[in-house]
N, C-alpha and C positions, 0 to 999 in steps of 0.2 A: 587181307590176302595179298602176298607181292608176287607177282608174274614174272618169270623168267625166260627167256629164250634158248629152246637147247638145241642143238644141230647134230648132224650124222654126218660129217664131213668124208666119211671113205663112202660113201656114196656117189662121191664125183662131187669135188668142192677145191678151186684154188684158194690159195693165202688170199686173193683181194674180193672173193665172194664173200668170205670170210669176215674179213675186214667192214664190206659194206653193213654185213648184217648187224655186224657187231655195233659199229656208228651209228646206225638206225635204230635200234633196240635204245643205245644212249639216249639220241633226241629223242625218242616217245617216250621216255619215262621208265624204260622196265626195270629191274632192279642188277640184272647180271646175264651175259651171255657166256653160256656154257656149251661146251662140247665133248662127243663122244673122243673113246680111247680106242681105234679099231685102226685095220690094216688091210682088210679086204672089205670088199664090199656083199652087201645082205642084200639077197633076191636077183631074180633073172630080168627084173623090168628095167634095171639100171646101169651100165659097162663100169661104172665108178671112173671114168678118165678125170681128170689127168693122175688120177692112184692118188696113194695116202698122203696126208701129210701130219706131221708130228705132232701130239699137242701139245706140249710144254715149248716148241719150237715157235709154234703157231700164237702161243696163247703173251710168248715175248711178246712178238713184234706188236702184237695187237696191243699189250700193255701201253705201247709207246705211240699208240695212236689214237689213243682215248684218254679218258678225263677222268670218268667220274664210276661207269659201269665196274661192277662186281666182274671178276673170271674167273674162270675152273673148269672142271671133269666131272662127267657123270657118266663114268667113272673110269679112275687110271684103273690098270691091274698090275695088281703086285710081280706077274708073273715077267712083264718088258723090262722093271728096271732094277738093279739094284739098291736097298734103300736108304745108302748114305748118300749114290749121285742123284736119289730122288729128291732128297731134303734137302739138296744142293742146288738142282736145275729150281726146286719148286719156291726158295725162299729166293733167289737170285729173281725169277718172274715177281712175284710179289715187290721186290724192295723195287723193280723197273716201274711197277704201277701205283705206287705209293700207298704199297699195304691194300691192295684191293682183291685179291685170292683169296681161293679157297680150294682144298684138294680131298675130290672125291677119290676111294682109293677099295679093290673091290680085287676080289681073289682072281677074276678071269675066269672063263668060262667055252670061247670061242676057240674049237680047237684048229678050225681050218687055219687062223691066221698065223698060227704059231706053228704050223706047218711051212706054212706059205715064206716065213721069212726066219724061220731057223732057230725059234724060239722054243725053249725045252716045256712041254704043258704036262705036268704031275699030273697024278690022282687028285679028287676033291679033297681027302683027309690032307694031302700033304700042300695043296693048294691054301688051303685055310690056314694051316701050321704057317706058312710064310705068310699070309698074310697079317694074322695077329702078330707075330716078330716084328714086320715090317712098320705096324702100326706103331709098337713100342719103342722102336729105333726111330722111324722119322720123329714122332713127339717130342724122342728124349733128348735128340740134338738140338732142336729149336728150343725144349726147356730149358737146358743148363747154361746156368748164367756164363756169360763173356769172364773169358779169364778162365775157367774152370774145363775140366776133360770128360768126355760121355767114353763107359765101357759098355760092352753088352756081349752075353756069354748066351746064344741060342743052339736051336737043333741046326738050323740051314744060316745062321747068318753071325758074324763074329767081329765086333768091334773094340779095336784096344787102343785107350786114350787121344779116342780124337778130340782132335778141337771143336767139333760142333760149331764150324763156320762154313758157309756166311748167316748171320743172321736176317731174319726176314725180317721188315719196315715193322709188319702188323702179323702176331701171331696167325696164321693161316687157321681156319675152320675147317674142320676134320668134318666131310660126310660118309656115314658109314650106311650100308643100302644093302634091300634084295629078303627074298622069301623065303629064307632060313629060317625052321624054327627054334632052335638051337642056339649055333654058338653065332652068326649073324644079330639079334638082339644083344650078347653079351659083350660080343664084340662094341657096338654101340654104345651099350651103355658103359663101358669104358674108356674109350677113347674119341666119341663122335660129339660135334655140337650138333649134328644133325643126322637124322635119321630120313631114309628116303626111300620108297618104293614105287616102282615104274612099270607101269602098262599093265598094270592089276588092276579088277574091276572092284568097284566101292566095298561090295563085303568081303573081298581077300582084303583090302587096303585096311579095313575097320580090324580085322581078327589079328594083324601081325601088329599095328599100332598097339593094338591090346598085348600083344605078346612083351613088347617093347617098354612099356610102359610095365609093365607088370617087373621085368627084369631089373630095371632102373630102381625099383621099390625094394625090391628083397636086396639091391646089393647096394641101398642105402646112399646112391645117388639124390644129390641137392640141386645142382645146377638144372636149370631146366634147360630139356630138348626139344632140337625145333622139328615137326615133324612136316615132312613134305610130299610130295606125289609128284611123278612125273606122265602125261599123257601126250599123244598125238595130237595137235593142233590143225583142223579145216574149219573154216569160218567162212563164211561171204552173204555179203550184205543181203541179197535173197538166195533165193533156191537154185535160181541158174548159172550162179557166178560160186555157191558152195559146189557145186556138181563141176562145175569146172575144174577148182581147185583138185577136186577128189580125183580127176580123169588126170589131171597134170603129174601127181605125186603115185600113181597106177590104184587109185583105191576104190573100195565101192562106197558111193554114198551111204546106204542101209548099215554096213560092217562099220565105217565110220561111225556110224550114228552110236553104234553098239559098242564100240569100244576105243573112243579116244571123246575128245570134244570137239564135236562137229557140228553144223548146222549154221543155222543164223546166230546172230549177235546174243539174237534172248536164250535159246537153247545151247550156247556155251557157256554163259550167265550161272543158269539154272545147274549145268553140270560142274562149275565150279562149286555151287551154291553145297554140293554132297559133298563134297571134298571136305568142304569147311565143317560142315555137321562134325565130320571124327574128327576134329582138332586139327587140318593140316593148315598153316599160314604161309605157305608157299608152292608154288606150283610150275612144273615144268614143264616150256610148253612145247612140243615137238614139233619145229618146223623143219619142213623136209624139201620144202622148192627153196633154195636159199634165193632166188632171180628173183621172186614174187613178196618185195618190198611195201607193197601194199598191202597185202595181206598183215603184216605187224602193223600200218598203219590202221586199218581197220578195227582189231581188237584194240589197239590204243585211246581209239576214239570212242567207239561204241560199247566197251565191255570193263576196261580197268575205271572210269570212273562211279561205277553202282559196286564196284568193290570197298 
């Protein structure tokens, strides 16, 4: 199982919070730090200051101050950007970090934010419509070889012989995510190396894996998919310093307990230990105090090596 770190950066996060966690997650060994794609902040416990900041902006600089860590989104939404200057901004990150991206990439759903900053938020039918386009246009420009032109004739998006530049270092790893029973699996199993579902409890996570897996069969998919989970992360070493954590990030211990991985060392152990039963070999872990650097030092220490 490889641990990841994912963050909520419109919660109230600068670029150099960012940054540390990101460095930190490096030196303990995690495999990638990942962050949210959002513009307002979620819940009244938190002001979000100093406001959003970007993450294909964010996730440069960060490139260029790391080494070795995985980066991405969980997840972009189709609905912020365009999908030629996404294949553009997202292989440009990548070739800064020497092939070390990956781009989650997810219909959007949030309609406050797209309010908030003038962004146009569809229906879900037409929501998804651009998103599958979008999937098939970023692919096809990172696919076609150097030298050669990508066309694309859709309902919302119209490409005529671009050059499908810049190319990125290391093809980027498409994750495709979320509890669609439909065309979210189909979508995956066409264009994703990874599938991922987040903040669903073990038997949603087991039924839609099965939906996934079942899709990937009938339309005769070879390559295997990685499949992954994404949860809330509270941890501390006893019960007074988990309860702490919980009070810090506005949560109740009990609700933690019930629906993220929370607890001591051995009962986040244990709740990774379900994850792994339905197949998932990666894990996202949701830390929401980005200041409380100890906290990934702790699971570092006490949790990823009985993994």
């Amino acid at each position: 199982m490889e641990l990841r770190i994912f963050t909520e950066p419109q919660q109230g996060a600068t670029y150099e919070q960012q940054l540390a966690v990101a460095r930190s997650a490096e030196q303990l060994g995690y495999g990638a730090f990942f962050r949210s794609d959002h513009f307002v902040v979620m819940g009244d416990h938190v002001d979000g200051l100093p406001g959003p900041t970007d993450s294909w902006v964010t996730l440069g600089g960060i490139a260029r101050e790391t080494s070795t860590i995985r980066l991405g989104t969980l997840v972009t939404s189709a609905t912020f950007r365009l999908p030629g200057m996404l294949a553009v901004s997202v292989a440009q990150v990548d070739a800064m970090s020497g092939g070390r991206v990956e781009l989650g990439l997810g219909a959007g759903w949030f309609e406050r934010e797209h309010e908030a900053y003038g962004v146009p938020f569809p229906d879900v039918p037409e929501r998804f419509d651009r998103l599958e386009e979008q999937l098939a246009i970023v692919t096809g420009l990172w696919d076609t070889p150097v030298g050669e032109r990508f066309s694309y004739e859709g309902t919302h998006y119209r490409l005529v012989d671009s050059p499908a530049l810049p190319k990125p270092a290391a093809r980027p790893p498409v994750i495709v995510g979320g509890g669609g029973p439909r065309r979210t699996p189909a979508l995956a199993a066409r264009y994703a190396a990874e599938f991922n579902l987040a903040f669903r409890s073990v038997d949603e996570t087991r039924r839609q894996f099965d939906r996934v897996r079942r899709v990937c069969e009938e339309a005769g998919r070879t390559d295997p998919l990685v499949y992954s989970a994404a949860q809330v992360l509270c941890c501390g070493a006893d019960e007074a310093e988990f309860t702490r954590r919980a009070a810090a990030i506005g949560r109740e211990p009990a609700e933690l307990r019930e629906n993220g991985l929370a607890g001591t060392p051995s009962e986040v152990l244990a709740g990774i230990g379900r994850f792994a039963e339905l197949g998932a070999t990666r894990l996202y872990l949701q830390v929401l105090d980005l200041d409380d650097l100890d906290h990934l030092a702790l699971v570092a220490a006490e949790v990823m090596p009985h993994l």
